[in-house]
C-alpha positions in Angstrom: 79.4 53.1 167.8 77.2 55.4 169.6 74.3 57.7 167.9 74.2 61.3 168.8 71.0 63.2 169.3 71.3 66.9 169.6 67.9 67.9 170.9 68.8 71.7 170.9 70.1 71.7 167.3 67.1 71.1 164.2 65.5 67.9 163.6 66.9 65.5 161.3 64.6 66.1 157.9 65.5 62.2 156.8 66.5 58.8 158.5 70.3 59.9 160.2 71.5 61.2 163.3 72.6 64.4 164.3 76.3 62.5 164.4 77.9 59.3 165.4 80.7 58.5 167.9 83.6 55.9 167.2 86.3 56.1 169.9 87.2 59.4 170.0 86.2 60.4 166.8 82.6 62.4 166.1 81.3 62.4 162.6 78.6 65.0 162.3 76.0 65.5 159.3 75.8 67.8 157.6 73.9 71.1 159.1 71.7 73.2 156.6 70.8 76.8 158.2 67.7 75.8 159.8 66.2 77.5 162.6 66.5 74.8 165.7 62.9 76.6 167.2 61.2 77.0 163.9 62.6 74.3 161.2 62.7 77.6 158.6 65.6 78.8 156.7 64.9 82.6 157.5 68.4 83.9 157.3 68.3 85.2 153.4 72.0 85.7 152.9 74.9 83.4 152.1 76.6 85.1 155.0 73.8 84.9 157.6 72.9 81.1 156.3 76.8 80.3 157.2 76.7 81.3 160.3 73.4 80.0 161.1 74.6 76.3 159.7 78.1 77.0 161.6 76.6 77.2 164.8 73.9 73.9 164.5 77.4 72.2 163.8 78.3 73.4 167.1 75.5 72.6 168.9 75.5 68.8 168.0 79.3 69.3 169.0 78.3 70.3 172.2 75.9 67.4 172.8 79.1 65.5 172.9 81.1 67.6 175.3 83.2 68.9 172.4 83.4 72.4 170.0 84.8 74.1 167.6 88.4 74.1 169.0 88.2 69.9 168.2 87.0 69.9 165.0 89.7 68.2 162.4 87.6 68.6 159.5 84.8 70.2 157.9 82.8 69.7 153.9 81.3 72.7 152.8 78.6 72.7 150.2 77.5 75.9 148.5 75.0 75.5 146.1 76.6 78.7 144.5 80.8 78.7 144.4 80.3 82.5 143.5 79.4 82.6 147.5 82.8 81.4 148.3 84.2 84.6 149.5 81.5 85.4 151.6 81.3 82.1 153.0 84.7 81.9 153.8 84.8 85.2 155.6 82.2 83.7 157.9 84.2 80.3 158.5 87.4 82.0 159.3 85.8 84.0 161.6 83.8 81.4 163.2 86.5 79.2 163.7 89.5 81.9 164.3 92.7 80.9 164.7 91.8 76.9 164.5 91.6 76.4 161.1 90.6 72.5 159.9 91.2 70.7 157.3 88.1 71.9 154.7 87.0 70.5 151.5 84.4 72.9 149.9 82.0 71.7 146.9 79.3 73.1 144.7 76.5 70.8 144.6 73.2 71.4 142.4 70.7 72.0 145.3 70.5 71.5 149.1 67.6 70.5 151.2 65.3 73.2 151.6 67.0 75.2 149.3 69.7 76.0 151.8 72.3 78.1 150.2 75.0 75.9 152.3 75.6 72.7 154.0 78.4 72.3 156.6 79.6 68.5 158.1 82.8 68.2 159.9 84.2 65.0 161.9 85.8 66.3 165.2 88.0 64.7 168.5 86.0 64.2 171.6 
């Protein structure tokens, strides 16, 4: 088992890494839409916080040598499921023609009031 730091992505706000490797397996946690430079949400929108969350996924995928294309599946949780539409735009278009395995949940409240929360477990 090997812990994953992600220096370019945000700072862990508890005791976890940014993801862990087992064989060729990488589980990452879950990314809020924090910005990596400032550790703020600033992006207001459910739209702008998924894609903001989307690509701190990506960067702790790419402290690994892996990205999107290897991710086998992701959780989403939306603190609103009303923001399912819009969140899903943003997903499909993030990830294209690759299309994971998803489960998507509402959850009571994120940290930092993040509007969404996006894990995935990907092949390295």
């Amino acid at each position: 088992m090997k812990k994953i730091q992600a220096p370019q992505a945000p700072k862990a706000i508890g005791p976890y890494s940014a993801a862990i490797r087992i064989g060729n397996l990488l589980f990452c946690s879950g990314q809020t839409p924090l910005n990596p430079e400032t550790m703020l949400i600033e992006s207001k929108t459910i739209e702008e916080q998924t894609l903001r969350a989307l690509e701190n996924l990506e960067i702790v995928l790419q402290a690994e040598g892996a990205d999107r294309s290897k991710v086998v599946k992701t959780t989403v949780f939306l603190k609103n499921f009303a923001d399912f539409p819009q969140m899903n735009a943003v997903y499909g278009d993030f990830f294209g023609n690759h299309k994971p395995a998803r489960t998507t949940v509402e959850v009571s409240r994120l940290p930092m009031d993040a509007l969404v929360e996006i894990e995935c477990i990907a092949e390295v």
